[in-house]
C-alpha positions as CSV (number, residue, x, y, z in Angstrom):
1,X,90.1,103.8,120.2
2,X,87.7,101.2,119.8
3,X,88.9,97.7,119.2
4,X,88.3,96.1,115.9
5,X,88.0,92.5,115.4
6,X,90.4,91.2,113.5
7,X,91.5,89.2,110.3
8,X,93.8,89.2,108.1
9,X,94.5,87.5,104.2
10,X,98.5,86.4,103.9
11,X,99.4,88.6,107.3
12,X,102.0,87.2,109.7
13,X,100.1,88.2,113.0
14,X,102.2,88.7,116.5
15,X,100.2,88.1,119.7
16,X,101.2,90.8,122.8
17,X,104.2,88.8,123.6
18,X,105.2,85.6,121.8
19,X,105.3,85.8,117.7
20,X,102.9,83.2,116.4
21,X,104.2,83.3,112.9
22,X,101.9,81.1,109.9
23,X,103.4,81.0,106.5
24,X,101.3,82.8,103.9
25,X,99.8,80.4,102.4
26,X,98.4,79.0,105.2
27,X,96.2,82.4,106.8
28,X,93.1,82.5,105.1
29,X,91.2,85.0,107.0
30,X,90.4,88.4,105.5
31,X,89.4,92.0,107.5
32,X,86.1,93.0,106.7
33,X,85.3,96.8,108.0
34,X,81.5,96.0,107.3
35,X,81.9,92.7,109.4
36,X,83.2,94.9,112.1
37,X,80.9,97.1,111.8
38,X,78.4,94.7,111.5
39,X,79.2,92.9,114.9
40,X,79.0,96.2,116.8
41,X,76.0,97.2,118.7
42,X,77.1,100.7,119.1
43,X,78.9,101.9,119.0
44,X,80.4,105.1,120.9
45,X,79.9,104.0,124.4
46,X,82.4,101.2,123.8
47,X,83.9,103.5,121.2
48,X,85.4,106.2,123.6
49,X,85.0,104.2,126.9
50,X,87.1,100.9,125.9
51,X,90.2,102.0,126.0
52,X,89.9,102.4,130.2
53,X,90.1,98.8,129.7
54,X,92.9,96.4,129.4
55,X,93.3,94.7,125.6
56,X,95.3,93.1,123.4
57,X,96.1,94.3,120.4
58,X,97.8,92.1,117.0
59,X,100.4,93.4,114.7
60,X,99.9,92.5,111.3
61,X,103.0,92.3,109.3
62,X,102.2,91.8,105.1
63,X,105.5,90.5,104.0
64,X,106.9,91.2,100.6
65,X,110.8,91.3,98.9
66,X,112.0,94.3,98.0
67,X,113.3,94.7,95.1
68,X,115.5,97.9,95.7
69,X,114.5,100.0,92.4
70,X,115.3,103.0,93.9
71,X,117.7,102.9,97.1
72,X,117.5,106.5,99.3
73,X,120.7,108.5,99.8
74,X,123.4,106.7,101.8
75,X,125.4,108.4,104.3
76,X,128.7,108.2,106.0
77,X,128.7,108.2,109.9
78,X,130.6,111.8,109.7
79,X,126.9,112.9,107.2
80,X,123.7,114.4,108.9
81,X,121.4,111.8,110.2
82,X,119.4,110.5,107.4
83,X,116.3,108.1,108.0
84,X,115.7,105.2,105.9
85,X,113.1,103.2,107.8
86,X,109.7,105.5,108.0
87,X,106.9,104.4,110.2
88,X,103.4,106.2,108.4
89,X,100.9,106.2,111.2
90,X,97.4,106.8,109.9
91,X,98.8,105.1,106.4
92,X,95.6,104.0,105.4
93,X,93.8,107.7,104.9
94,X,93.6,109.9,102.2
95,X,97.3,111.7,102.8
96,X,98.9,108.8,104.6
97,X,98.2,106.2,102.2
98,X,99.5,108.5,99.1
99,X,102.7,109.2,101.6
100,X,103.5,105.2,101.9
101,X,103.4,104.5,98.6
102,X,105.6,107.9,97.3
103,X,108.3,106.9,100.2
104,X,108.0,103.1,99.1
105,X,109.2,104.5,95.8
106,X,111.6,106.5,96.8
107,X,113.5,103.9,98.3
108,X,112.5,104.0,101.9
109,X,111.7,101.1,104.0
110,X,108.6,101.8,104.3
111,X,105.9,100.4,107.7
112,X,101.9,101.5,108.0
113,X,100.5,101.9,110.9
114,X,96.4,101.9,111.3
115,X,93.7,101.2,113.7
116,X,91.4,101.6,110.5
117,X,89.1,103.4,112.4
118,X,88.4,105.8,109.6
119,X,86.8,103.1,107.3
120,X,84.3,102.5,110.7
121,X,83.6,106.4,110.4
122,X,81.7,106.0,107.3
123,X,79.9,103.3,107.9
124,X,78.7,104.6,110.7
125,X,77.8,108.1,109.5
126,X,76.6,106.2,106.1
127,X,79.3,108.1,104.0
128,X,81.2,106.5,101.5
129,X,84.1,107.8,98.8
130,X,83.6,108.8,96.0
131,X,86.6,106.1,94.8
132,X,86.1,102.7,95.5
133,X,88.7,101.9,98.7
134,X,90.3,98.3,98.3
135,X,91.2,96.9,101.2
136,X,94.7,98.1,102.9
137,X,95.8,94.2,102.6
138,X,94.9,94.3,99.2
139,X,96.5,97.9,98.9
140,X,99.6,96.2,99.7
141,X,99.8,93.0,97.6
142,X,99.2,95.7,95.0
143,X,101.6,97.8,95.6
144,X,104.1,94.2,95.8
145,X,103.1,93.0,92.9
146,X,103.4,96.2,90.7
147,X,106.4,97.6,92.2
148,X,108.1,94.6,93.7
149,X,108.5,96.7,96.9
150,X,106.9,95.2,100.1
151,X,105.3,97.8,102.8
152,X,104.6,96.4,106.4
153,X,101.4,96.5,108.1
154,X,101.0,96.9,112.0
155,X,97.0,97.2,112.7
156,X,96.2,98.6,116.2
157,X,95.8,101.7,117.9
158,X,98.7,103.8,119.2
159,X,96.6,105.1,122.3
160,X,97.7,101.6,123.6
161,X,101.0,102.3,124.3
162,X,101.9,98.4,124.4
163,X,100.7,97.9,121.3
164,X,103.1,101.2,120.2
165,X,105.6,99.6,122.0
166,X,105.5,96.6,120.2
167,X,105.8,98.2,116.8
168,X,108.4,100.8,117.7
169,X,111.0,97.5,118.4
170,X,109.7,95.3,115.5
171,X,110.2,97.9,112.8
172,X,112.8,100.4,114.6
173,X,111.9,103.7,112.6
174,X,114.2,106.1,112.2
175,X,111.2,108.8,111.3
176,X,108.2,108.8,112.0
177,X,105.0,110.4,110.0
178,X,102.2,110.6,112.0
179,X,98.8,111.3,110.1
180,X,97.0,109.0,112.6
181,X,94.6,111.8,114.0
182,X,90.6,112.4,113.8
183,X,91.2,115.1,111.3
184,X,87.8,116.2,110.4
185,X,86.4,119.5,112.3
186,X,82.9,118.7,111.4
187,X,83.5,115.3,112.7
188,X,84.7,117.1,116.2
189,X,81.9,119.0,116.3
190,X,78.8,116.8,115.7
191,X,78.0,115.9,119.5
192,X,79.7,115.4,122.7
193,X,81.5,111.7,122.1
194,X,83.1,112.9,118.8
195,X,84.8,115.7,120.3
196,X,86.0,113.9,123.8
197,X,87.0,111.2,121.0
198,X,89.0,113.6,119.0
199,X,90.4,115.1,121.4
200,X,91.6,111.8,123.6
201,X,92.5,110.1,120.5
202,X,94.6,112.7,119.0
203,X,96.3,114.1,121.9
204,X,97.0,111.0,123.8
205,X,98.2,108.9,120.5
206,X,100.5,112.0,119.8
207,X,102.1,111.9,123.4
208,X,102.7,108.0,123.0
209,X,104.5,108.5,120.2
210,X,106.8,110.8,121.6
211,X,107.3,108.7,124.4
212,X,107.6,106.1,122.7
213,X,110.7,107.6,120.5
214,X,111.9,108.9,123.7
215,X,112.5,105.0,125.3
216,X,113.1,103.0,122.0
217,X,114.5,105.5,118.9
218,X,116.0,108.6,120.4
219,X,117.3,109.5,117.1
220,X,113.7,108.8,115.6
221,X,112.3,111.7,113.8
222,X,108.9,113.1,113.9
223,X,107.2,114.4,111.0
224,X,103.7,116.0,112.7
225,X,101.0,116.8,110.3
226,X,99.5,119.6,111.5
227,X,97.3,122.4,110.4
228,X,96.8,126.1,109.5
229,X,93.7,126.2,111.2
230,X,95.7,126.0,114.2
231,X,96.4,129.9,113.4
232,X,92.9,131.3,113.1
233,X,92.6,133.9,110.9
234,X,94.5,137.1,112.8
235,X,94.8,140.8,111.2
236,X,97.9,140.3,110.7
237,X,100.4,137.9,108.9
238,X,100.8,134.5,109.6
239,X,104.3,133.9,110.3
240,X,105.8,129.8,110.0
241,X,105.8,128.4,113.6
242,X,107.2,131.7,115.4
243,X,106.8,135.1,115.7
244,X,109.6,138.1,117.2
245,X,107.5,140.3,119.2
246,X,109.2,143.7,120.8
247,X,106.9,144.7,124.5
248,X,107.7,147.2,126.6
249,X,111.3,147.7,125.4
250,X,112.1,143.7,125.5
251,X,112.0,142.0,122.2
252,X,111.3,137.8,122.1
253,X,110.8,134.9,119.7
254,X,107.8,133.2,120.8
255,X,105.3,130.4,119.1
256,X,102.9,132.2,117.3
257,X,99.8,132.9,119.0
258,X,96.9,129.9,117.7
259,X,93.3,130.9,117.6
260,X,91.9,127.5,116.6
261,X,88.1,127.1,115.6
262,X,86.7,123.5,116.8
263,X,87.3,120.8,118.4
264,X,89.8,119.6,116.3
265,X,92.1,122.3,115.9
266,X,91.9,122.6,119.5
267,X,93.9,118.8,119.7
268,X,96.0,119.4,117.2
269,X,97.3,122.8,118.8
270,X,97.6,120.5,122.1
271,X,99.5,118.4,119.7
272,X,102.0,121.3,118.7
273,X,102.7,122.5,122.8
274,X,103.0,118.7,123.7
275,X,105.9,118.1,120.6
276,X,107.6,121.5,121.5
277,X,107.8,120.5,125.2
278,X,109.4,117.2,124.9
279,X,112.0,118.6,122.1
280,X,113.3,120.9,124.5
281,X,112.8,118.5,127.4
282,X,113.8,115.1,125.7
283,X,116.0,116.3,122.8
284,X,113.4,114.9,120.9
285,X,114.0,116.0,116.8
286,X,110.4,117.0,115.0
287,X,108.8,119.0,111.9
288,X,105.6,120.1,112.5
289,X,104.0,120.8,109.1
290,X,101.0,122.8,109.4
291,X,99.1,122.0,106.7
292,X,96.7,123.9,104.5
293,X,93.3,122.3,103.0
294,X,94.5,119.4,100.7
295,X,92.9,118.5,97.0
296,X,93.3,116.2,94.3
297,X,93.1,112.0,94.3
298,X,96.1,111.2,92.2
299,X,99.5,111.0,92.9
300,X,102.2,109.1,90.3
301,X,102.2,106.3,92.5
302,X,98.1,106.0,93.5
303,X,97.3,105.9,89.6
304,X,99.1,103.2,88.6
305,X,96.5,100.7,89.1
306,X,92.5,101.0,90.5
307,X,93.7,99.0,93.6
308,X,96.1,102.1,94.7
309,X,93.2,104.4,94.4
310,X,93.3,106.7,97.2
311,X,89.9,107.9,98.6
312,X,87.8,110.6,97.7
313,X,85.7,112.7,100.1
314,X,83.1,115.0,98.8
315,X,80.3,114.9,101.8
316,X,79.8,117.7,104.7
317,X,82.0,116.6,107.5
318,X,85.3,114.5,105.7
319,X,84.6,116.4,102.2
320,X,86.8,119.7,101.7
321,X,86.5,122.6,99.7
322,X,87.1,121.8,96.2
323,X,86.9,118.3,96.2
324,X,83.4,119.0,97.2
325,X,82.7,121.6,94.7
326,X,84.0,119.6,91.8
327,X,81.7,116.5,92.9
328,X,78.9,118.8,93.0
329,X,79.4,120.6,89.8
330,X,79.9,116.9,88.2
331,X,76.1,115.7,89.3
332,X,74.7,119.0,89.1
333,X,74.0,120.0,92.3
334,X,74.4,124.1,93.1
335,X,78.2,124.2,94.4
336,X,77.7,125.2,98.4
337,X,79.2,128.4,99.5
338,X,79.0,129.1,103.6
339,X,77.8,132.6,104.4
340,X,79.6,135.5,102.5
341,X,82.4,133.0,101.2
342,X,84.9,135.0,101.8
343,X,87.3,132.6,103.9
344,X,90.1,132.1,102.7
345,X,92.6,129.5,103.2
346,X,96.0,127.9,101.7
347,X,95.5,125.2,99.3
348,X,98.1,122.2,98.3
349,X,98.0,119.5,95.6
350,X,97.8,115.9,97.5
351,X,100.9,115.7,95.2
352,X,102.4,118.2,96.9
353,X,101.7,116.9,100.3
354,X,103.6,113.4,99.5
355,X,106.7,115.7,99.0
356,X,106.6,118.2,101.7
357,X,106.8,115.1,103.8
358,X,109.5,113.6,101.6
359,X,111.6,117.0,102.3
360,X,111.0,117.1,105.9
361,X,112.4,113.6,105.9
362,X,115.5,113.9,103.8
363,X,116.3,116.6,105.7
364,X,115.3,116.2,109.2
365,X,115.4,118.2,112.4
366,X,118.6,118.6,114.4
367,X,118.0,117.0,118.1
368,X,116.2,118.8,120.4
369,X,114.9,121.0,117.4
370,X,111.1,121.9,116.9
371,X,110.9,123.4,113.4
372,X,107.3,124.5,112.1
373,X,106.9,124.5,108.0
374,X,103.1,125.9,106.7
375,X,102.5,123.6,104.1
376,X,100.4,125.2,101.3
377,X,101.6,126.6,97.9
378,X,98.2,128.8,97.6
379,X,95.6,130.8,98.8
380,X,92.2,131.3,97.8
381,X,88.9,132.0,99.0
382,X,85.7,130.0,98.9
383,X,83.8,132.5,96.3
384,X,87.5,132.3,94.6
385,X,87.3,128.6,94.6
386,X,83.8,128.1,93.3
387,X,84.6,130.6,90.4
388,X,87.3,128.8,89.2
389,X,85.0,125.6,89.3
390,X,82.2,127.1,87.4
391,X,84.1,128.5,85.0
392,X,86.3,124.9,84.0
393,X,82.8,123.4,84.3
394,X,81.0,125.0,81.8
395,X,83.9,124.5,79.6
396,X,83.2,121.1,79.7
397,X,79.8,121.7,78.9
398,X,78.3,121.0,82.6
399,X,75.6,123.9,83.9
400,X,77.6,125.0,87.3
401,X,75.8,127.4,89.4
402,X,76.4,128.5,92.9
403,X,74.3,129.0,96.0
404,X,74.9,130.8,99.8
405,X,73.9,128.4,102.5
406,X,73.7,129.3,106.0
407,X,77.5,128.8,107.4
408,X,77.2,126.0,109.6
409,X,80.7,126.9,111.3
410,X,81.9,129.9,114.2
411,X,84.1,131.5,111.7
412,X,85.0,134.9,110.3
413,X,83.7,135.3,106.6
414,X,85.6,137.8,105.2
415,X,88.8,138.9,106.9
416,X,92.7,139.5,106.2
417,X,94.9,136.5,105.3
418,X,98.6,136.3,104.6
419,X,100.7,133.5,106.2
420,X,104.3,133.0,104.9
421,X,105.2,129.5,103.4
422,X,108.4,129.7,102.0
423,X,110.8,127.1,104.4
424,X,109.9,124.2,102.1
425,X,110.3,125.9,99.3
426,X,114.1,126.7,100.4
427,X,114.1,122.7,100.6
428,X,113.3,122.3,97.0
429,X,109.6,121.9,97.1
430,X,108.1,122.5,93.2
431,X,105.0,123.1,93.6
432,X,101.8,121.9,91.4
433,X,99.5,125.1,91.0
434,X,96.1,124.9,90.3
435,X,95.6,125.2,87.2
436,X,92.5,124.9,84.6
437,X,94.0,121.2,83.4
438,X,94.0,119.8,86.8
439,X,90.6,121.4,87.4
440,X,89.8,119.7,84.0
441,X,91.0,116.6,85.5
442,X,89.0,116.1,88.6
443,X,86.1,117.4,87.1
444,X,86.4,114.5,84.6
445,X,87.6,112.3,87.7
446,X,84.3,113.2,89.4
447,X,81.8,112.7,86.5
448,X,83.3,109.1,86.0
449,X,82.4,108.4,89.6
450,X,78.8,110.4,90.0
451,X,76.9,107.2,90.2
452,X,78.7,107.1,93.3
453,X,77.5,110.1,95.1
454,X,75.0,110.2,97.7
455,X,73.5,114.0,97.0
456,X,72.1,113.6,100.5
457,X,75.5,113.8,102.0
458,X,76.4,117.0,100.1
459,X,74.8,119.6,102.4
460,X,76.5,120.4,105.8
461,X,74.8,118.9,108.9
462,X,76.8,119.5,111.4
463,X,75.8,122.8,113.3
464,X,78.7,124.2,115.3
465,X,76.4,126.2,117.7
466,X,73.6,123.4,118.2
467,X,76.5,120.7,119.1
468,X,75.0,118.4,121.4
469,X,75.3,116.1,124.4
470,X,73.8,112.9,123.1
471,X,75.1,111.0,120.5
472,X,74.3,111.2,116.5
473,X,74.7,107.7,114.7
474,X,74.0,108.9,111.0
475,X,74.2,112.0,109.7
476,X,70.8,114.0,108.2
């Protein structure tokens, strides 16, 4: 992953192998995304090619005092293990960063882990949130000074493994969450250097981490976010990880075939066959949590103050379903439905997300186990979806109207969908259904922002048939 420069306001900053430790008052440097930006001259050549090279990466530790408001279950040595220090990898992204701040919370000692790459995404595709994104230092402070709870911060990429390495013995997880994946399937599919990146990026950070917990945390363990597109959409029902299959009189239990649909779902079922492997190789412990399209902006913990706010995507490639369709009804634009609209998909609350991972965490994996969870509450289709938009829009007096644009995707438009999601439910997941007040809600979330939007970003751009070799710097 490309190599950001570097700086830091209040961090305590380790060099590759002596600490060089300055008290807080005394660092006075600040990160600047646009500054690294703004120092590139492009981009994806040294983007995907630099990490052939040899480099030093910094951790960046933002140290606060816990106040302990809420301590997570103890246990006795003859209990289940129970993790109390949680590594969030990709803590700085829409899920991740609502994750860190739940788990903070909730007791857990809580570390993020970010090349902030994401941030460079948008600057380089001219995207931005719909949400104003602080800082991830200032994120933090926030966080301190609201909550009393202090979150450490380890910026680098974990495709360096000695930069993993480095951070696995400083903070000494005993789970892992890893969100730290190119997660966008537009993104994958915009030109031949986004999907080598994805790919590399995703797969190789994914096998470092199990390596990683493999030499330094045996007992770590891994909570994968995965996906449901991993599964396709078969004519038949989508069973939770595994299916039992009876041919030619011999009856099995075997992974559930995956019928992925770009570039991204391709790594992320690499991803799955790499974690199963080591499980059963290693011993490793992991929870894969295939997870379904996510909505929403506000969790308890992201509303408590404008610096929390967790970002909002509403463009073609980061932008899903119905946060897209909300932002769109909110400035008037005609909500965008590809081809027949007829795909359908499970949907979760970001709320929801932030505890799924709390329950795969409080109750982790025995040794050795893989366990898959689908992590959705609902499923609806995308004429479904736009309905229920148009119809809480014009109660709030907004003129919502829906158009069919040519699907930009390879994708079946109307088919059969039933996948089972009831393992995190048996944990003690309580689900938060969509309902007409939360629609009310981000409706209203998305008309305070419209000044915000870029209407140019709302159309798709990204053509998964005309993919091409050379590189794209900015969208259409």
């Amino acid at each position: 992953m490309a190599q950001l420069p570097l700086s830091s306001s209040s961090p305590t900053i380790f060099s590759r192998n002596k600490p060089y430790l300055k008290p807080l008052n005394q660092c006075s440097t600040s990160f600047s995304i646009a500054a690294a930006c703004k120092n590139s001259t492009y981009p994806f050549r040294k983007l995907f090619l630099q990490r052939q090279k040899p480099r030093k990466s910094l951790v960046v530790q933002v140290n606060a005092v816990s106040t302990n408001l809420e301590t997570p279950v103890q246990t006795s040595s003859s209990e289940p293990f129970k993790p109390q220090r949680v590594m969030v990898i990709g803590g700085d992204g829409y899920c991740g960063w609502a994750t860190a701040l739940h788990l903070s919370k909730k007791g857990y000692e809580v570390a993020i882990v970010d090349n902030l790459i994401r941030r460079l995404f948008d600057h380089q595709l001219g995207l931005d949130s719909l949400t104003p994104i602080s800082s991830i230092q200032n994120r933090i402070s926030c966080w301190k000074s609201l909550t009393g709870k202090s979150i450490e911060l380890y910026i680098g990429d974990i495709c360096d493994f000695e930069f993993l390495t480095e951070t696995f013995k400083s903070f000494e997880p005993d789970a892992v969450v890893h969100f730290g994946e190119q997660r966008s399937a537009p993104y994958s599919m915009i030109d031949r250097p986004r999907a080598v990146y994805t790919q590399q990026n995703n797969v190789i950070g994914t096998l470092n981490v199990l390596f990683a917990i493999k030499e330094f945390r045996e007992q770590c363990h891994l909570v994968k976010l995965g996906t449901m597109g991993e599964y396709g959409t078969p004519n038949i029902d989508i069973e939770e990880g595994y299916i039992t299959i009876t041919h030619n009189g011999r009856t099995d239990t075997l992974p559930y075939p995956k019928q992925a649909s770009s570039f991204y779902h391709l790594s992320k079922v690499h991803d799955s066959h790499n974690i199963a492997f080591t499980c059963k190789a290693w011993g490793i412990r992991a929870t894969d949590l295939n997870q379904g399209v996510v909505y929403g902006v506000r969790t308890d913990e992201t509303a408590m103050h404008e610096e929390l706010y967790n970002r909002f995507d509403y463009d073609g490639i980061f932008g899903t379903a119905l946060n897209r369709f909300c932002v769109q009804a909110a400035v008037g634009h005609p909500l965008t439905v590809y081809g027949k609209g007829g795909q359908t998909r499970g949907y979760l609350d970001i709320r929801d997300t932030v505890q799924c991972v709390e329950l795969a965490i409080a109750n982790p994996a025995n040794p050795g186990e893989f366990r898959v969870f689908n992590q959705f509450t609902e499923q609806y289709s995308v004429n479904q979806l736009a309905a229920l938009v148009t119809n809480a829009g014009r109660k709030l007096g907004l003129n919502v109207e829906t158009i069919t644009v040519p699907n930009p995707r390879v994708e079946a438009e109307e088919h059969y969908y039933n996948a089972k999601h009831t393992k995190l439910v048996e944990l003690g997941l309580k689900p938060h259904l969509l309902s007409d007040s939360l629609l009310d809600s981000l409706l209203n979330f998305a008309i305070q922002y419209k000044d915000r939007v870029d209407k140019k970003q709302i159309m798709p751009s990204v053509s998964w048939r005309k993919i091409g070799v050379k590189p794209k710097t900015v969208t259409a």
